[in-house]
N, C-alpha and C positions, 0 to 999 in steps of 0.2 A: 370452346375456351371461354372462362367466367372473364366478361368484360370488369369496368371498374367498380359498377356497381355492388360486385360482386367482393371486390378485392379492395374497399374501399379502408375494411376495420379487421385485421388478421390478429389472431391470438394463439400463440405458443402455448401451451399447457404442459410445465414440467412437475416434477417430485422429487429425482434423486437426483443422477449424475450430470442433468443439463444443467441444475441451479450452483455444483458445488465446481464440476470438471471444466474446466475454462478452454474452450476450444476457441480463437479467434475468428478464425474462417467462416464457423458458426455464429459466434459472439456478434460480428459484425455489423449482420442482420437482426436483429430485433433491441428492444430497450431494455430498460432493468426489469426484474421478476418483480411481482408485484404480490402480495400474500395471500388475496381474496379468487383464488379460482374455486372451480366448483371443485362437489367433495362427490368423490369416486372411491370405489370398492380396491384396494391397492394390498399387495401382497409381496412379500419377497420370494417367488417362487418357482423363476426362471433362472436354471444353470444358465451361465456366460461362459464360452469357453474362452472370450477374452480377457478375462477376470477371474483363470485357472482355477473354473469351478464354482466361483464364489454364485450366492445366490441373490439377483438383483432383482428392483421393484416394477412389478408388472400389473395391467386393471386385470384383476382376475374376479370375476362376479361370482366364485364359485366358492374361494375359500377367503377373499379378501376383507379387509376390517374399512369402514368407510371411514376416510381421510379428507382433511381437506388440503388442496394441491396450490402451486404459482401458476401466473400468467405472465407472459411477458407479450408485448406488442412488436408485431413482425412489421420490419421497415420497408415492406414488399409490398408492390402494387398489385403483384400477379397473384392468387395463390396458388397456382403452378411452382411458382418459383420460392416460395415458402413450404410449400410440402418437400420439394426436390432438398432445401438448405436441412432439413428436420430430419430427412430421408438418409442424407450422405454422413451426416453426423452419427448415425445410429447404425451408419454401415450395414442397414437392410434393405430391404424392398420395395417398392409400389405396395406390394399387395397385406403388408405388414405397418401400414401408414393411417393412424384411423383421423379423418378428416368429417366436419359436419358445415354444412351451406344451409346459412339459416333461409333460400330461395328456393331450397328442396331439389335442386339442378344439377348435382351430383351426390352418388352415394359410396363409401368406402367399404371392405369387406370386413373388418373386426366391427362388431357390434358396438353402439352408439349407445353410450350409457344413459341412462336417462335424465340426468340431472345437467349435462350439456347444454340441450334446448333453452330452456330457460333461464339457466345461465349465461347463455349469449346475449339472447333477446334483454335482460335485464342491464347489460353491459354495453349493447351495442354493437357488438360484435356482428358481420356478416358472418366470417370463415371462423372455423376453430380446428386446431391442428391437433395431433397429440402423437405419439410414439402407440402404435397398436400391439407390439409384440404379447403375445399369448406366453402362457406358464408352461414349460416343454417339462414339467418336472417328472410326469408320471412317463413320458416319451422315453427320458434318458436316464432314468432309473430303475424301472418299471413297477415304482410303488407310488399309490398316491399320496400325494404334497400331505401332509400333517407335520406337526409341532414336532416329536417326535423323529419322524422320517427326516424330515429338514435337516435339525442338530446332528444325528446319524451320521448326514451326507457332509456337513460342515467337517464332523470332526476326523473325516475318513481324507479329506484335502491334504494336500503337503504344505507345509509349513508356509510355502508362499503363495498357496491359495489362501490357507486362512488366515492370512495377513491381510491379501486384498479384501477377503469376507469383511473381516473385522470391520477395514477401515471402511467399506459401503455402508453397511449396517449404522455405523458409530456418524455418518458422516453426514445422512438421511436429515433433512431438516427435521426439524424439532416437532411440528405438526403434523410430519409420517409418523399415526402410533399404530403399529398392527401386533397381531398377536404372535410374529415368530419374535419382533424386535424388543418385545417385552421378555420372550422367555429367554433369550439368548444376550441384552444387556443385566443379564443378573447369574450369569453362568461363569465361575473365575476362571476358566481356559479362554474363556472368549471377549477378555479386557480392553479397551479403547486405547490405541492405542495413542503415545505421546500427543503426535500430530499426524492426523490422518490421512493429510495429502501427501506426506512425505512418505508415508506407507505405499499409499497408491505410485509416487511416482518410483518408489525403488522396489516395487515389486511388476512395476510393468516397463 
């Protein structure tokens, strides 16, 4: 277990629904989102089936546009207990949890982007947490992710899939710019809607 040394300076790293979707249980543990995280390769290219389809933003080094991301400051001593708060909010796994220990004393299984390290070290940071989910797009489609493909799968949703779409996409901080979010905010079926948490909350 990382004594306090360890869990002295913990950093949340978000981009989409941790900075707009206001969980409090989550909310509770860390501070405000701050603007300057590091800038990771980020794509919208994992199906949510809790998000009836919609396609939300995941580090994809493969087909991702590099972005720069938030940080927020975890009010947790442990980072045990900070990966676990990051972990039950994204209603996934241990092993879908990408975590960096700037003491080298633990390692997580999604791949550790490169721009982390020195990004911490420059910040202070011990720990840095982040959401590891990987892009399942070619898994549950079985074509792979392009520009194209994407819009395809958007426009094949039911009406209140792509209403949740819309409103992730539309709702993406301003400094997520990747290349599905540019070709699909210029597309007239796929308009912003009114207010887009009112989308989200009366479609989920």
């Amino acid at each position: 277990m990382a004594g306090k040394k360890n869990a002295s300076k913990i950093a949340i790293l978000g981009w989409g629904s941790l900075i707009w979707d206001k969980w409090p249980d989550f909310d509770k543990h860390h501070e405000e989102w701050l603007p300057d995280g590091p800038v990771l390769k980020l794509e919208f290219s994992r199906i949510s089936e809790s998000r009836k389809g919609a396609l939300t933003l995941v580090v994809d080094a493969v087909t991702g546009s590099e972005c720069k991301t938030s940080y927020a400051l975890s009010v947790r001593r442990n980072p045990d207990d900070a990966i676990a708060d990051l972990r039950c909010r994204e209603g996934t796994v241990i092993r879908r949890m990408g975590y960096y220990f700037r003491d080298g004393s633990r390692t997580c299984q999604p791949d550790i982007p490169d721009t982390i390290a020195p990004w911490a070290a420059e910040k202070g940071f011990d720990v840095v947490v982040w959401t590891g989910l990987p892009s399942n797009f070619k898994k549950e489609t079985g074509k792979d992710f392009s520009i194209p493909n994407a819009i395809s799968h958007l426009q094949s949703l039911t009406p209140e899939g792509k209403s949740m779409a819309a409103a992730y996409v539309w709702r993406a901080p301003d400094f997520v710019q990747t290349d599905l979010r540019r070709a699909l905010q210029i597309e007239p079926w796929f308009p912003a809607p009114e207010d887009p948490m009112e989308a989200v909350k009366n479609a989920g």
